[in-house]
N, C-alpha and C positions, 0 to 999 in steps of 0.2 A: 504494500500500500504506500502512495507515495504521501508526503507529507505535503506537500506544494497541491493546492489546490484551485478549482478554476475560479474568479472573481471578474467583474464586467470590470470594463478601463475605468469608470467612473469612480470604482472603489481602490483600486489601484492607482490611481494618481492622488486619489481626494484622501486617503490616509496618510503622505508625509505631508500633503498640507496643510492638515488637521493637526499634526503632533507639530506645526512649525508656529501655529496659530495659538496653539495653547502651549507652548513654549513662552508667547509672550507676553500672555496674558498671564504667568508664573511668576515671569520678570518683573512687571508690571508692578504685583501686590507683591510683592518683594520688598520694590523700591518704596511704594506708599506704607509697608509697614514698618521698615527703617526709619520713615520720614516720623511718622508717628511714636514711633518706641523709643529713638534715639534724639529729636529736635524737640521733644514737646514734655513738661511735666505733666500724668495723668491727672485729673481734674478729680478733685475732692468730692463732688455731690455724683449723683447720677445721673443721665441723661434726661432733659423734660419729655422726650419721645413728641416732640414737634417735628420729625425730619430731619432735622440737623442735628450732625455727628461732634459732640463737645472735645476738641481732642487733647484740651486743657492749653496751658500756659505755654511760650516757646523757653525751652531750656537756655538758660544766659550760661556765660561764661564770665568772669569777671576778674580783670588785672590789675593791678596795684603798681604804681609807680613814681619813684618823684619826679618833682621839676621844679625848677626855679622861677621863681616869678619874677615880677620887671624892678620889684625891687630889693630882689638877691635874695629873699627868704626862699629854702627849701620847705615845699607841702609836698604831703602823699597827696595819689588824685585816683582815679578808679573809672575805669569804663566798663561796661557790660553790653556784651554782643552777644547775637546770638547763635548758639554753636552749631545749627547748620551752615552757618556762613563761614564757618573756616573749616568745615570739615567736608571731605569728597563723598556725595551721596550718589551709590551705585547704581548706574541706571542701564540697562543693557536692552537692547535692541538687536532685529534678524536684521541688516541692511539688504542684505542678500543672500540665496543661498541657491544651492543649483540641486534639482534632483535628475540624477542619470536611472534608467530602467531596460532595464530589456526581456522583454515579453517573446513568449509564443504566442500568439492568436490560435486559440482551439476553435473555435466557435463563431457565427457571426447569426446574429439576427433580427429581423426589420419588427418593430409594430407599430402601430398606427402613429403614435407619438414620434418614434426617435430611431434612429437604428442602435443598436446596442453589440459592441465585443466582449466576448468573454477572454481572459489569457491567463495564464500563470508567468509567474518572474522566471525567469531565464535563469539558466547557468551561462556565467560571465564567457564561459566558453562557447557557448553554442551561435551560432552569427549563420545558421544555412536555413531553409526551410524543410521542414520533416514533411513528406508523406503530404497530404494533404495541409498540413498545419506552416502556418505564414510567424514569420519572428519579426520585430519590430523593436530598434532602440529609439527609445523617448528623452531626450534634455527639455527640462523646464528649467526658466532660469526668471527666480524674482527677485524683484527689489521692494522695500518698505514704501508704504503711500504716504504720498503728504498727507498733512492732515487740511490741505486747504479746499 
């Protein structure tokens, strides 16, 4: 029994787009939960559950330092920023990625809607047509959408 089995092209293409697609939407809540766990103090009460998400305070940072004023006296002085702004927040994006395939075609069939192939993935080897059955290499190649 072979392991590799037959699937229409639709499902064989549309599965690494799918795992490229929720790849980034991984990333995605990734970076919004760093943003939140790491840039923000969690908020003391609980939420009013009007829709809006309280994600508390932005976490400061705060430095200590002297300086001299203009008439020669040394003061401490103190600034507070806050620590997403000096700190690098992970953000990862597909810009691009290429999926290579190589099919047999076992099957082909018309219905009213669509025509439809059926194929199994190839061995990297195979590049001739068997018997009846048609092989076929596929290159997709995408890139990220603007968001405009």
């Amino acid at each position: 029994m072979s392991a590799l089995t037959s699937r229409t092209l639709g499902d064989l293409l549309g599965a690494p787009l799918r795992a490229l697609i929720e790849a980034e939407a991984i990333a995605a809540r990734t970076t919004a939960d760093f943003i939140k766990e790491v840039g923000f103090v969690a908020p003391t009460t609980a939420s009013t559950g009007n829709g809006v998400e309280d994600i508390g305070s932005p976490r400061l940072v705060t430095f200590r330092y002297s300086r001299r004023t203009a008439d020669g006296k040394d003061v401490e002085s103190t600034i507070s920023v806050p620590l997403l702004t000096i700190v690098p927040i992970p953000s990862l994006q597909i810009s691009e990625a290429k999926i290579d395939l190589s099919l047999i075609i076992t099957d082909s069939a018309t219905t009213p809607q669509r025509p439809q192939m059926k194929a199994i993935i190839a061995s990297p080897l195979v590049k001739s047509s068997v018997g009846n059955k048609l092989t076929m290499d596929i290159s997709v190649t995408l890139q990220q959408a603007d968001l405009t």
